[in-house]
C-alpha positions as CSV (number, residue, x, y, z in Angstrom):
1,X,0.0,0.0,0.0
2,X,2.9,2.4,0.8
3,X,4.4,1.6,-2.5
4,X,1.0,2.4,-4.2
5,X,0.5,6.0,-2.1
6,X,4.0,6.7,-3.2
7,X,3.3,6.0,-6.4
8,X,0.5,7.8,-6.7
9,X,2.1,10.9,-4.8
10,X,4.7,10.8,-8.2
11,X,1.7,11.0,-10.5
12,X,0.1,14.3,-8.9
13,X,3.7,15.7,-8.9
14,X,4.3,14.9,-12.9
15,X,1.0,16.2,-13.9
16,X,0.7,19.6,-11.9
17,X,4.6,20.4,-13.1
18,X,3.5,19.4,-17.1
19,X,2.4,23.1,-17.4
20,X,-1.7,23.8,-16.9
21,X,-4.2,21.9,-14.7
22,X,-6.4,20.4,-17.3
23,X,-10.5,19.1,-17.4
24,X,-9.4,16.0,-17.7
25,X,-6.0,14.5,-17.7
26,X,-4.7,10.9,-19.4
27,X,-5.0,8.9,-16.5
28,X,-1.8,6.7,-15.0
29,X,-2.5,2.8,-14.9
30,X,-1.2,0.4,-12.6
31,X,-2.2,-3.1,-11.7
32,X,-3.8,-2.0,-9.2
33,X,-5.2,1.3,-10.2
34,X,-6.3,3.9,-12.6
35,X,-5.6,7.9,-10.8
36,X,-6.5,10.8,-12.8
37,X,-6.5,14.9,-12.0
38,X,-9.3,16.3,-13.4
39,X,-10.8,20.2,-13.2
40,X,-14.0,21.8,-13.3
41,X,-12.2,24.2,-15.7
42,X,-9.8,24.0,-18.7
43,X,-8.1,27.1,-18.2
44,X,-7.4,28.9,-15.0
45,X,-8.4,32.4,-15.1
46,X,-6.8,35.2,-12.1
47,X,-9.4,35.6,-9.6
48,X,-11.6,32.3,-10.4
49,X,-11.7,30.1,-7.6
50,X,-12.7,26.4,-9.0
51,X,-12.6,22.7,-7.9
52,X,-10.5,19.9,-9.2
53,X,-9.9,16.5,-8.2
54,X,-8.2,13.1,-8.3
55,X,-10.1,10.1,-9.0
56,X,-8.7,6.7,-8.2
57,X,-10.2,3.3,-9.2
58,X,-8.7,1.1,-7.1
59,X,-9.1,-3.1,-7.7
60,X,-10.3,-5.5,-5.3
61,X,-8.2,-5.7,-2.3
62,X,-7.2,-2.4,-2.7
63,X,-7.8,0.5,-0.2
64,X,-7.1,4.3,0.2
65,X,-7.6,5.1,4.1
66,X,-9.4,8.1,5.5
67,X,-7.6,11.1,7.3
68,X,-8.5,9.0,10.2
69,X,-7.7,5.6,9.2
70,X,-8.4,3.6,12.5
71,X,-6.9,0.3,13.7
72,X,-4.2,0.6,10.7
73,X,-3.4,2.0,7.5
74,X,-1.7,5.8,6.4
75,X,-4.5,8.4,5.7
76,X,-4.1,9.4,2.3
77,X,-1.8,12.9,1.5
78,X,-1.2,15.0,-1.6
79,X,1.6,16.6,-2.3
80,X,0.9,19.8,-4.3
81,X,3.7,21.3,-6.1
82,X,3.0,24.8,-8.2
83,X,3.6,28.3,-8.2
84,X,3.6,30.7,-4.4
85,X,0.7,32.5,-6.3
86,X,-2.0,29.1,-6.2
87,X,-3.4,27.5,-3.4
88,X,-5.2,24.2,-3.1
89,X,-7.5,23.7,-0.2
90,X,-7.9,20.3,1.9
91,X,-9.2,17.0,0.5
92,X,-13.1,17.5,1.1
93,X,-13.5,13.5,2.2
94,X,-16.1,11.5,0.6
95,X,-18.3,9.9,2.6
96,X,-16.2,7.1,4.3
97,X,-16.5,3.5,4.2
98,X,-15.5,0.7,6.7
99,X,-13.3,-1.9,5.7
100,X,-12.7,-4.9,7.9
101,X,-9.5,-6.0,7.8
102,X,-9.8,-9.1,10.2
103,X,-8.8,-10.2,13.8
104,X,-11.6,-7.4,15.2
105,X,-9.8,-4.7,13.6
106,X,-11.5,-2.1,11.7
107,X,-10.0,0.8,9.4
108,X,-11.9,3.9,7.8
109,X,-11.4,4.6,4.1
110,X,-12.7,4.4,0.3
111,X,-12.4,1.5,-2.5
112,X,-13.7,0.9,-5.7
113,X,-14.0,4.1,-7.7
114,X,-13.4,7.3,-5.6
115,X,-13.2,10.5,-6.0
116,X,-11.3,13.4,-3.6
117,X,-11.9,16.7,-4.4
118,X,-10.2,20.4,-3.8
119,X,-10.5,23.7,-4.2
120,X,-8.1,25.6,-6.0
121,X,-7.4,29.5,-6.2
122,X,-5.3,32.0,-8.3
123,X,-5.7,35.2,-6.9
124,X,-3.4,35.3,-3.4
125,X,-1.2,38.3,-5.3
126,X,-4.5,40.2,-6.0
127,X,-5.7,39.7,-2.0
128,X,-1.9,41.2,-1.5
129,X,-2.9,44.7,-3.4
130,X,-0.9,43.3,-6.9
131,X,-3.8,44.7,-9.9
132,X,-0.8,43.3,-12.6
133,X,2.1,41.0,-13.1
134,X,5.1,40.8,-14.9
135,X,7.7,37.9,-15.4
136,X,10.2,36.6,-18.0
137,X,8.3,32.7,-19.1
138,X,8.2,30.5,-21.0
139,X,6.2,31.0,-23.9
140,X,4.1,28.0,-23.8
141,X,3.5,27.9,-20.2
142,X,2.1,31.1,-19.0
143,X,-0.3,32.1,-21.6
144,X,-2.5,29.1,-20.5
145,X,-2.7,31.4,-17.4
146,X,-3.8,34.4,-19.0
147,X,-0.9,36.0,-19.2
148,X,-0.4,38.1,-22.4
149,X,3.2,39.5,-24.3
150,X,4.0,42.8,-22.3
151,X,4.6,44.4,-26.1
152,X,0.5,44.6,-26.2
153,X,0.6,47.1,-23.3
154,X,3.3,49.0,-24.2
155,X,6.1,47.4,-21.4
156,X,9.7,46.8,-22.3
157,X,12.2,45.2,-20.1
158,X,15.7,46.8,-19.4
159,X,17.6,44.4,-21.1
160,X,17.3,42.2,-23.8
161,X,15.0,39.4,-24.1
162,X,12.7,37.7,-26.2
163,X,9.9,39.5,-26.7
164,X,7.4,35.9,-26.5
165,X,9.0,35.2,-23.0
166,X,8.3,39.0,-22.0
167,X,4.6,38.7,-20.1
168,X,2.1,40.5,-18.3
169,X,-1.2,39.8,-16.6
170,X,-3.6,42.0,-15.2
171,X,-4.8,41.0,-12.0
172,X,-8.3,43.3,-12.4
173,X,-9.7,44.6,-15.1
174,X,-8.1,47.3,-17.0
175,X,-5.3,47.6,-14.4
176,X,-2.8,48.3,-17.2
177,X,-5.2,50.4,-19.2
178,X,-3.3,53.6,-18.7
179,X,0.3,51.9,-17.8
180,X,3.2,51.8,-20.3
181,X,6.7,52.0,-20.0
182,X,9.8,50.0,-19.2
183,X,9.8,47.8,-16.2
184,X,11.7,48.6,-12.9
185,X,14.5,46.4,-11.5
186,X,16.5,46.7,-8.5
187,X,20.1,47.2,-8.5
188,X,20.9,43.8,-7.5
189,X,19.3,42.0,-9.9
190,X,22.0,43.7,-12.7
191,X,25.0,42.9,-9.9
């Protein structure tokens, strides 16, 4: 079972560091399982707050155990990684099932086909008083974010760059409406 949780911890990993959290993603397939992340959304927008999950069909015999798992067993954990700016909220449990696992010992936890869902958030910068952000990307990963070339609102950058890994986001509407210019680094970062 430990082999499987780790296992399944390496899966979650691999798919939220492939670039964008996806409606549905191609799930991974052991003997013993099928895990999948899946989203209520196909793009993540700033702001939106949404739900996504990972389902696990687990084969006979096989068991994922509750935050509480009883007389034995490891509650399941997920191990988000992503970027500072996104937050996942805690597993909300399904409803939990009792599995017997002999010699009057009892544990707490799911089988079969289950799913454990989240809530995810983008918009920790704007609750820190951010309305726009700028980085240096990669071309194909941000967009997916909304973020859009800093050439369209009139930013440069201090240095040279390509201009398809120069980007900008705009954290509320029209934040960048009357904003142009070339972008501010400290000292240090030229040291």
């Amino acid at each position: 079972m430990k082999r499987f949780l780790i296992y399944c911890f390496l899966i979650l990993v691999f798919m939220l560091t492939a670039g964008t959290i996806i409606s549905s993603s191609q799930p991974a397939i052991t003997e013993n399982a099928e895990v999948e992340l899946i989203s209520e959304n196909e793009t993540i927008r700033p702001g939106e707050t949404f739900w996504i999950g990972v389902r696990m069909d687990l084969q006979d015999g096989w068991y994922v155990y509750y935050r509480n798992p009883g007389d034995s067993g490891i509650p399941l954990w997920m191990n988000w990684v992503h970027d500072k700016d996104f937050e996942i909220g805690e597993i909300q449990w399904p409803y939990l099932l009792w599995i017997d696992i002999g010699a009057g010992l009892a544990s707490y936890g799911y089988y079969g086909d289950v799913l454990f869902m989240m809530e995810a958030a983008h918009d920790q910068a704007r609750e820190m008083g951010f309305t726009s952000l700028i980085l240096l990307g990669h071309e194909n990963y941000y967009p997916r974010f909304g973020y859009k070339p800093a050439h369209v609102f009139d930013i440069s950058f201090p240095f040279d760059a390509p201009p398809e890994n120069c980007m900008v986001i705009e954290l509320s509407p029209n934040s960048l409406k009357y904003i142009s210019g070339e972008v501010v680094y400290p000292k240090e970062f030229f040291e």
